[in-house]
C-alpha positions in Angstrom: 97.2 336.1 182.0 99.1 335.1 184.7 102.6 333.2 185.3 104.2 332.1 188.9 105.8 335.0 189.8 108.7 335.9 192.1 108.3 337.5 195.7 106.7 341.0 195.2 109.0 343.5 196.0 108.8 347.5 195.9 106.4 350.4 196.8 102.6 350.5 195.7 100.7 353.4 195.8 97.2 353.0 196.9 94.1 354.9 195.1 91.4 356.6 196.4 88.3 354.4 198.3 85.3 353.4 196.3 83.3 352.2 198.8 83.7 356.3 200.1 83.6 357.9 197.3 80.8 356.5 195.7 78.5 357.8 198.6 80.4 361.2 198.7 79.3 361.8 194.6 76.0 360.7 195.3 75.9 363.6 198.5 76.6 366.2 196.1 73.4 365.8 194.9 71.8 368.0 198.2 73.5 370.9 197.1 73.2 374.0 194.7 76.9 374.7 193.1 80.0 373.0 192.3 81.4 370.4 194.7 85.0 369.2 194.4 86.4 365.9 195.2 89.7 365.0 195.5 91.8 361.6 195.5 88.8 360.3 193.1 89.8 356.4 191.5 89.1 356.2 188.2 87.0 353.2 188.6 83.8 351.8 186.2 81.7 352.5 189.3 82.4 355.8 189.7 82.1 356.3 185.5 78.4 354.7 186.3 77.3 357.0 189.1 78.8 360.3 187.3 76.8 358.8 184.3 73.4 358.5 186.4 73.9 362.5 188.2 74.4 363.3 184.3 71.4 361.9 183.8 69.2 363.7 186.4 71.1 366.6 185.4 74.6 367.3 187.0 77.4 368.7 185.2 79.9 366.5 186.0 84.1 366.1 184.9 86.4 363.9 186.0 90.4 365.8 185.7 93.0 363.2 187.2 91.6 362.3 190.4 89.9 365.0 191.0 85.8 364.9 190.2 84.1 368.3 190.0 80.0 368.0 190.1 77.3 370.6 189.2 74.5 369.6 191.2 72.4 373.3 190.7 70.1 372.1 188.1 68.7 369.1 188.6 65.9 367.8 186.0 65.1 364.1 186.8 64.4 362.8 190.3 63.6 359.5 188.7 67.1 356.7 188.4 66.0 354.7 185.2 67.0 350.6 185.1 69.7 351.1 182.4 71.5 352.7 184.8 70.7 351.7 188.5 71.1 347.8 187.2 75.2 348.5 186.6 75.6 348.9 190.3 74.1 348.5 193.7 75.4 352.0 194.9 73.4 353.7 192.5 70.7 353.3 195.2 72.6 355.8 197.1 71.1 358.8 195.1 67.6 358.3 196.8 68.8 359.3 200.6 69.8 363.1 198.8 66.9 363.3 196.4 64.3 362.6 198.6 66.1 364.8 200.9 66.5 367.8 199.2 63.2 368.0 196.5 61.2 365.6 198.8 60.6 363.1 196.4 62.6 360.4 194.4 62.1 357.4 191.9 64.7 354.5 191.7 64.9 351.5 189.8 65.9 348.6 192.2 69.5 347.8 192.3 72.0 345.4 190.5 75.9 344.5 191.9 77.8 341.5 192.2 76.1 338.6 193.3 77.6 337.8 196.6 74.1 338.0 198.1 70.8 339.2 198.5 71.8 342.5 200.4 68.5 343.6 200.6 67.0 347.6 200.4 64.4 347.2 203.1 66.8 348.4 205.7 67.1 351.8 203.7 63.2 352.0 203.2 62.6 351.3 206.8 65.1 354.5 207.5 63.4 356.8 205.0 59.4 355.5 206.6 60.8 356.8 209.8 61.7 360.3 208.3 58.1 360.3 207.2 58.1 359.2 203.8 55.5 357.4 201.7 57.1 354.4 200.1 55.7 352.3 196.8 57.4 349.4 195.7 56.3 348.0 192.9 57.1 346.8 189.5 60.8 346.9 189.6 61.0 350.7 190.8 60.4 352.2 194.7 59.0 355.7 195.1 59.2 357.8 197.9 57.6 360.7 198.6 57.8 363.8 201.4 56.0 366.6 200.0 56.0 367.9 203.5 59.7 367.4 203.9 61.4 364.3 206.0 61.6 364.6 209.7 63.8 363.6 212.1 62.9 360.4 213.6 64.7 357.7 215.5 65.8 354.3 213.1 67.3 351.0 214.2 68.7 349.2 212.1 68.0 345.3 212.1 71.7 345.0 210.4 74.4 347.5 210.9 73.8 347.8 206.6 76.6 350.4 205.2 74.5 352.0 202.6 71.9 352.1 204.7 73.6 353.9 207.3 74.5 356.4 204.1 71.3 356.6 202.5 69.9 357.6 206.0 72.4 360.1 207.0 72.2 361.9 204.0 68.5 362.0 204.0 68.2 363.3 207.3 71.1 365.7 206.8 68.4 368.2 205.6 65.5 366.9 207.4 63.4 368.9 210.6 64.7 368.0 213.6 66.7 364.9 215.2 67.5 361.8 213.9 68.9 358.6 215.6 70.3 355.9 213.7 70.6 352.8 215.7 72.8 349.8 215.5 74.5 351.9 212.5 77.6 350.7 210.1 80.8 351.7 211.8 82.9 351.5 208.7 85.9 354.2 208.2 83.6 355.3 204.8 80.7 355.8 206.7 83.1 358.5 209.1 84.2 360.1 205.8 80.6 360.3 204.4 79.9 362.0 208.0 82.9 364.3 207.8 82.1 365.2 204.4 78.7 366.6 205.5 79.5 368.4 208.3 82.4 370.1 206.1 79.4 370.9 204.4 77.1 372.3 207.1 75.7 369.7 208.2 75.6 368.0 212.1 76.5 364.5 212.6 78.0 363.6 215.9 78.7 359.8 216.3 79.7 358.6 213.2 82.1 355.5 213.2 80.0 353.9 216.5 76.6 352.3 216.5 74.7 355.2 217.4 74.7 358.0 214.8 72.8 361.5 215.8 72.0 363.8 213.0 70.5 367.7 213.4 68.9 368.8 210.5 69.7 372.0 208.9 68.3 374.1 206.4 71.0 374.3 203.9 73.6 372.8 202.9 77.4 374.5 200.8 79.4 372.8 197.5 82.9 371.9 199.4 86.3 370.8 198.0 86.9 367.3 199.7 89.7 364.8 199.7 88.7 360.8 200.1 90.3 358.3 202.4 92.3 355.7 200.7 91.0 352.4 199.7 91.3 349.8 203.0 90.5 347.1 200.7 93.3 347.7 197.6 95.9 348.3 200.7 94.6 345.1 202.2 95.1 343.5 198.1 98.9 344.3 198.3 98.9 343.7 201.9 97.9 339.6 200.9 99.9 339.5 197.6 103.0 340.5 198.9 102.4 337.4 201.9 101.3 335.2 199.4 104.3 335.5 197.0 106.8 335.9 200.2 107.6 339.4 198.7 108.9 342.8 200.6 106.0 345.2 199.7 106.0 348.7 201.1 102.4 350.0 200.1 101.4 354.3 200.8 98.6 356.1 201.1 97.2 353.8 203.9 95.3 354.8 207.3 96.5 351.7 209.2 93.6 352.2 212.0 91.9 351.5 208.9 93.2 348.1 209.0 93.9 346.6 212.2 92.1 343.0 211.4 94.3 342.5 208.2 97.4 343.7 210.2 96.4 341.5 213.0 95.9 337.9 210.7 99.0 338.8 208.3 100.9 338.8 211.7 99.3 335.6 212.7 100.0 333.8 209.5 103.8 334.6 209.7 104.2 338.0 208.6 106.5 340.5 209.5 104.3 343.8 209.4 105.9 347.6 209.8 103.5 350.5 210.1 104.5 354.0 209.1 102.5 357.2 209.4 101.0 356.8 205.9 102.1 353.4 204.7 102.7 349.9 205.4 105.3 347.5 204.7 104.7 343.4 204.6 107.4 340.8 204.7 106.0 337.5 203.7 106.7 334.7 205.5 108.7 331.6 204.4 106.1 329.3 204.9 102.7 330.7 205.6 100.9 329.7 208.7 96.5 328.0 208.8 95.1 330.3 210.7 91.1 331.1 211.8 89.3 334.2 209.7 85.8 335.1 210.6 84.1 338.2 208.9 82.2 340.7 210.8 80.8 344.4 210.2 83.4 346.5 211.0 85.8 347.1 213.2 86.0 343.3 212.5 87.8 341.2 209.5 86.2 342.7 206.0 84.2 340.2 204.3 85.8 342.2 201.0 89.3 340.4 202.1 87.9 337.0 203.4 88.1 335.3 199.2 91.8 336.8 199.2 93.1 335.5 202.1 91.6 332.1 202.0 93.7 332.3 198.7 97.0 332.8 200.6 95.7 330.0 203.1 95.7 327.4 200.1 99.2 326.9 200.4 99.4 327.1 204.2 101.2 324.8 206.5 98.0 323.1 208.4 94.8 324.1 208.1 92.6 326.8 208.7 88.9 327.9 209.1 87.3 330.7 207.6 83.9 331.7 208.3 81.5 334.1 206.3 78.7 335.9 208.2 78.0 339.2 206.1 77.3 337.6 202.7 75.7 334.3 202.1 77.7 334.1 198.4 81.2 334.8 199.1 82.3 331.1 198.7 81.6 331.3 194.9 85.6 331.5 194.2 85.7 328.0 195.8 85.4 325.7 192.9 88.1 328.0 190.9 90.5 327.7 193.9 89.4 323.7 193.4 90.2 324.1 189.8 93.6 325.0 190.5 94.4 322.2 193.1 93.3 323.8 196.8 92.2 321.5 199.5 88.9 323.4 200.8 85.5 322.0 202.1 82.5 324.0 202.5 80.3 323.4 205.2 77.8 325.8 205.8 79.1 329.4 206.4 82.3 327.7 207.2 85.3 327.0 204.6 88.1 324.1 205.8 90.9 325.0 204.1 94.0 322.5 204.0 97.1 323.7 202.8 98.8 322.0 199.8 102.6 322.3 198.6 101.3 324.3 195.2 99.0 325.7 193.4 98.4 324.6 189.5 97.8 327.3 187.1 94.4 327.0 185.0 91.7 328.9 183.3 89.2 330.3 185.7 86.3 332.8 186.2 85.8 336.0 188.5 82.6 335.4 189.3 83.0 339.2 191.5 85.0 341.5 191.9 87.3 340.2 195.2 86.9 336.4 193.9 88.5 338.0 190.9 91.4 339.7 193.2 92.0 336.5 195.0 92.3 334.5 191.8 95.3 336.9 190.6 96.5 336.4 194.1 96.5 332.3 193.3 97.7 332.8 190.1 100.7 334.4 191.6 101.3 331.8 193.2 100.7 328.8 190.8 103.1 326.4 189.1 102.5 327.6 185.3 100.4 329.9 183.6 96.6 331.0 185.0 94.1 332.8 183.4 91.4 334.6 184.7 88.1 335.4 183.1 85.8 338.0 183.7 88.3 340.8 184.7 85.7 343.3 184.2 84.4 343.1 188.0 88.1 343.8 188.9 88.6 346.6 186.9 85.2 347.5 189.2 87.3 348.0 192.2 91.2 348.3 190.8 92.6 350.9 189.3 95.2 349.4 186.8 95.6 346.5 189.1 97.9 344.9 186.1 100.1 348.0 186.1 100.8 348.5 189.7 101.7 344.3 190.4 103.7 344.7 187.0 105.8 347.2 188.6 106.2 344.9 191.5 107.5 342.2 189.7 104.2 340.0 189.1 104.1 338.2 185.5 100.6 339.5 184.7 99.7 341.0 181.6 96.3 341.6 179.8 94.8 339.4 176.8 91.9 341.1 174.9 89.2 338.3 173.8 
C-alpha cells in the first residue's frame, strides 16, 4: 500500500547485484571445495538457485550477505522442472556442469514474462564446444564425454546468459574459445573476474569479443559482488520522480552512465562521488527520448521506471523498447492510474499529465512492479500494488529502505 508521498530525502544503501551473483553461485559449481561470496542479496532468486545446487548436491549457507557453497560432491547433473520453472537463471547451471563432468540435464526455463528470451543462443555456444544436444520433451541434454573444446561462437544477439553459460563452459574446456558479438554488461566483467580469480583466462570481457584459454583446473575463491546497477538506478528514478534529495552508496557510477545521462536530461541535478551518487529532482520533470539497448546503452530493466517518472512530465516523450518484446505490459496499470501513453509498435508516446490518481494495480514483473511504487509515490491518494512477489524477486526490503526515505509505503498481507 501506497500514499503520495513527500520528496525522498536521505542516504540508501544499495545491495549486492543479482543479475551477477546469480551467475557467480551457479560457477561454483566447476569446482571441488568451499567457495565464498561476499555482498550476497538476500533475494528469492538467489534462495531458488542455492535450492537447485542443494539439490544436485552442494552444501550451501547463506550468513548475512555472505554465501558459502560446497560444490565437492556433486550427485545430480540433471536440474528437475520444480525447480528450473521458478527462474530463468537456473539455466545457468548447464554452462558448469557440462563443463566440469561433461554432461548435464535441464529442464527448460521459467522467469517473468517480458518475452520469449529464447536458449538457442546458449545451445548454439555449447554445439561449438563439441557437445551433443537433445531437446525434447520439456528438458535439453547435453553431452561431452570427450570433454568440450575450444571453438569460436558468434552470437546472433549479444544474449547475457549466454555470454555466461558459454564462458563458464569453456573455462575448463581444451583449447581457445572466441565468443563473438558477446554481452558487454558490467556482470558479465565480474563473472569474468570471478573466474580468472579462480584460475581461469578470460581476456576481453566487458567488449564484444570475449577470448577464453582453457585450463585444467580450477580453486574455491572468496569473492565480493558488484552492486546492483539496477536498485541504484530504482532510487536514482524515485528520488526524481518525487522531487527528493537522495544520496544513494554502494554504486559503480561507470556502471551507470545512461541513467546519469537521461536523469540530467529530464532536469536533474546529479553529483557523483567515488562510491555513491546523489540525485536532486527537478521541480518540474522534463519529456525526454529513452531507447533501450544491450549494454553500454539505456537498460531495458529501467525503461518501465522511467516512463513512470515521464507520466507526469512537462511535454512529451518517446520511449522505445528493442531488447524485450513484453516490457509494455505496465502500460494499462499506468492507464489505470490516469497516464497519457500510446503504444505503437516498439514505441511508447508518453504525454505528461498534471497527476497521477492512486488505484489498485498489478505487477505483472518484477521492474513493472518497481515502476508502479514509483507511480504510487507519486499519485494523488492511496495506490495499491498487487503481485509484490516479483519485486521482492529483485529488492531487498524495497519497503524498508523507501520507508526510511520518507515514502508512505507499508505492506498489507492478503
Amino acid at each position: 500500500m501506497i500514499k503520495e508521498s513527500p520528496p525522498l530525502e536521505g542516504t540508501v544503501r544499495v545491495s549486492g547485484s543479482k543479475n551477477a551473483v546469480l551467475p557467480i553461485v551457479a560457477a561454483t559449481l566447476l569446482v571441488e571445495g568451499t567457495s565464498v561470496i561476499h555482498g550476497v542479496p538476500n533475494l528469492k532468486d538467489v534462495q531458488v538457485i542455492s535450492e537447485l545446487l542443494r539439490y544436485l548436491g552442494a552444501k550451501v549457507s547463506l550468513q548475512g550477505e555472505t554465501l558459502t557453497v560446497d560444490a565437492t560432491e556433486i550427485r545430480e547433473l540433471e536440474a528437475p522442472d520444480h525447480l528450473v520453472n521458478k527462474m530463468r537463471a537456473s539455466f545457468l547451471v548447464m554452462g558448469s556442469l557440462l563443463s566440469r563432468f561433461h554432461k548435464a540435464k535441464i529442464s527448460l526455463p521459467g522467469g517473468c514474462a517480458i518475452g520469449s528470451r529464447p536458449i538457442d543462443l546458449h545451445l548454439k555456444g555449447f554445439t561449438a564446444l563439441g557437445a551433443e544436444i537433445d531437446n525434447k520433451h520439456g528438458y535439453v541434454a547435453a553431452n561431452a564425454m570427450d570433454g568440450l573444446i575450444g571453438g569460436k561462437v558468434y552470437l546472433d544477439f549479444p544474449s547475457v546468459g549466454a555470454t555466461e553459460n558459454i564462458l563458464m563452459a569453456a573455462s575448463l574446456a581444451k583449447g581457445v574459445t572466441i565468443i563473438e558479438n558477446a554481452a558487454e554488461e558490467p556482470e558479465i566483467v565480474d563473472l569474468a573476474n570471478y573466474l580468472n580469480n579462480m584460475g581461469a583466462k578470460v581476456r576481453g570481457a566487458g567488449t564484444n569479443t570475449i577470448r577464453i584459454t582453457g585450463v585444467d583446473k580450477l580453486k574455491p575463491i572468496e569473492y565480493t559482488v558488484i552492486p546492483d546497477r539496477i536498485e541504484a538506478g530504482t532510487y536514482m528514478v524515485a528520488a526524481a520522480a518525487t522531487k527528493g534529495n537522495v544520496l544513494i552508496e554502494n554504486v559503480i557510477t561507470d556502471h551507470i552512465k545512461p541513467v546519469i545521462a537521461k536523469l540530467t536530461e529530464i532536469g536533474c541535478q546529479v553529483e557523483e562521488y567515488d562510491n555513491s551518487v546523489r540525485v536532486i529532482g527537478p521541480k518540474v520533470i522534463k519529456g525526454t527520448t529513452i531507447k533501450t539497448m544491450p549494454h553500454p546503452g539505456f537498460p531495458t530493466d529501467l525503461q518501465s521506471l522511467f516512463m513512470a517518472a515521464l507520466c507526469i512530465a512537462d511535454g512529451k516523450s518517446t520511449v522505445t523498447e528493442t531488447v524485450f518484446e513484453n516490457r509494455f505490459m505496465n502500460v494499462p496499470e499506468l492507464l489505470r492510474m490516469g497516464a497519457d501513453i500510446e503504444i505503437n509498435g516498439k514505441t511508447a508516446m508518453v504525454q505528461g499529465v498534471d497527476t497521477l490518481t492512486g488505484s489498485e494495480v498489478v505487477a505483472t514483473d518484477l521492474r513493472a512492479g518497481a515502476a508502479l511504487i514509483i507511480s504510487g509515490l507519486m499519485a494523488k491518494g492511496e495506490t495499491k500494488v498487487r503481485n509484490i512477489y516479483h519485486v521482492d524477486r529483485g529488492y531487498v526490503d524495497i519497503v524498508g529502505k523507501l520507508s526510511n526515505l520518507g515514502a508512505k509505503i507499508y505492506r498489507v498481507e492478503e
